[in-house]
C-alpha angles and dihedrals in degrees: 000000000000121000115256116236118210134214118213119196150153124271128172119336092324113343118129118219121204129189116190119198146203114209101184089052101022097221111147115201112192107206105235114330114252103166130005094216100059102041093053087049098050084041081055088046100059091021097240136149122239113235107154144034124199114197117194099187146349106256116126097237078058103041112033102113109033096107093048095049089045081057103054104033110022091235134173115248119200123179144133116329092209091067096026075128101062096037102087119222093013118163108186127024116212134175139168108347105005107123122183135183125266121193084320094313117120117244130205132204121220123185107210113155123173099105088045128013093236095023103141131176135223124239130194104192102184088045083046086221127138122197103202110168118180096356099074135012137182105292077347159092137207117259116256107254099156111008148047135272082247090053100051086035085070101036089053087049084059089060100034082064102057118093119303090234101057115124103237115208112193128184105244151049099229093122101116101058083042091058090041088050096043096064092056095062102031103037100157098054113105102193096052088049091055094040084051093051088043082056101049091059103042081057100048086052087050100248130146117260085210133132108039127159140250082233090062109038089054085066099042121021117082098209087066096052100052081145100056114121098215087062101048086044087052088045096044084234100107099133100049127100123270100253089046091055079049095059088044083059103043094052100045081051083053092054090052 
C-alpha cells in the first residue's frame, strides 16, 4: 500500500482545502468542498482526478460546492448519516463505527458532535491521519452550534485517544487567536508559550499552521486538558467536572 499524499490549500476567507491522493489507484478524495475554484486549481496542479468527496458536516463553508464538482466529475459523496438530509448530493450516510475502503486504505468513522449535532470525522489508522474538520483545530475547538460542553467534551476525548503521532487536518486557519487565547488560560505552560511564538511567526510569513498532531495538541491545547490541574487552578474551577472546566473555557473563547 502506497503512501497518500495530500494537497493543502486556501479556500474562501480561511478554509483549508485538502486533496489526498492515491497514486497507485488514482482515486482523489477532497475533504469536504469549500469552494469550486480552488480545488479544481490545486486538481490541475497535481494533475489528479477528483473521485471522492468526504463531507464532515452541513454546514455551507463545507458544502458549497458538492453539487458543481459531482457534476463535473461524478463523483461519491460520504458524510454523516444524521444530516444526510442537509448534505446535498450525498451517496452514502455513515456515522460512529461505520468504516469503508479508499483506494485500499482503510477509513474510520468518528461521531463527534459538538459543532454540529451529526459532525463526524474521518480516520485512516494505518496512515495514521485524522481529518477533523470543525471538531478540533490547532490549540482549538469548533464553536457549539448544535451541542453541549458535555457533548464536544466527549467527542474531543475520542480524538484525544487516538495515537500521539496522528497527523491531525483541520478546516480552518484560526490558529493564531487560538494561540493568543491559549495562553490565557494555560500561562505556565512552556510549551504552549513557545508553540504560540512559533505561531506568531509562521503566520506573519504567510504559512499554513496545518497539520499538527494529537501528540501535540494533548499538551497544548486547553480544550484537551480540560483535566490539568494548573488550569483549573488558573479558572477557580478546580473541583468541577471535566466537561464543566470545557465549557469555562469555550465560552470564555466565545468572549474573546
Amino acid at each position: 500500500m502506497a503512501a497518500l499524499e495530500i494537497e493543502l490549500f486556501n479556500c474562501r476567507s480561511d478554509n483549508f482545502g485538502v486533496l489526498l491522493h492515491d497514486p497507485v489507484t488514482g482515486a482523489t478524495a477532497s475533504i469536504d468542498a469549500p469552494e469550486e475554484k480552488p480545488i479544481l486549481d490545486a486538481l490541475a496542479q497535481r494533475g489528479w482526478h477528483l473521485s471522492h468527496i468526504l463531507t464532515t458536516h452541513h454546514h455551507g463553508d463545507h458544502v458549497e460546492a458538492n453539487l458543481a464538482l459531482k457534476e463535473r466529475f461524478g463523483v461519491t459523496i460520504i458524510g454523516p448519516a444524521r444530516e444526510s438530509p442537509r448534505i446535498p448530493g450525498i451517496d452514502r450516510g455513515v456515522d460512529e463505527g461505520d468504516s469503508f475502503d479508499f483506494a485500499g486504505h482503510p477509513v474510520e468513522v468518528i461521531s463527534t458532535p459538538g459543532h454540529t449535532a451529526g459532525h463526524i470525522c474521518f480516520h485512516f489508522p494505518e496512515d495514521n491521519l485524522l481529518f477533523a474538520a470543525d471538531t478540533l483545530f490547532a490549540l482549538g475547538c469548533g464553536r457549539l452550534f448544535e451541542g453541549t460542553p458535555a457533548e464536544m467534551w466527549n467527542s474531543l476525548s475520542k480524538l484525544a485517544r487516538l495515537p500521539e503521532e496522528t497527523e491531525v487536518y483541520f478546516g480552518h486557519e484560526y490558529t493564531l487567536s487560538n494561540a493568543r487565547f491559549a495562553v490565557t488560560v494555560d500561562p505556565e505552560n512552556a510549551e504552549l508559550a513557545q508553540r504560540a511564538a512559533e505561531i506568531e511567526k509562521l503566520r506573519a510569513a504567510g504559512r499554513p499552521t496545518a497539520p499538527t498532531t494529537i501528540g501535540l495538541e494533548k499538551r497544548t491545547n486547553p480544550f484537551l486538558r480540560a483535566a490539568d490541574p494548573a488550569i483549573r487552578k488558573h479558572l477557580g474551577i478546580e473541583t468541577a467536572s471535566d466537561a464543566e472546566v470545557f465549557g469555562e473555557i469555550r465560552a470564555r473563547k466565545d468572549r474573546f
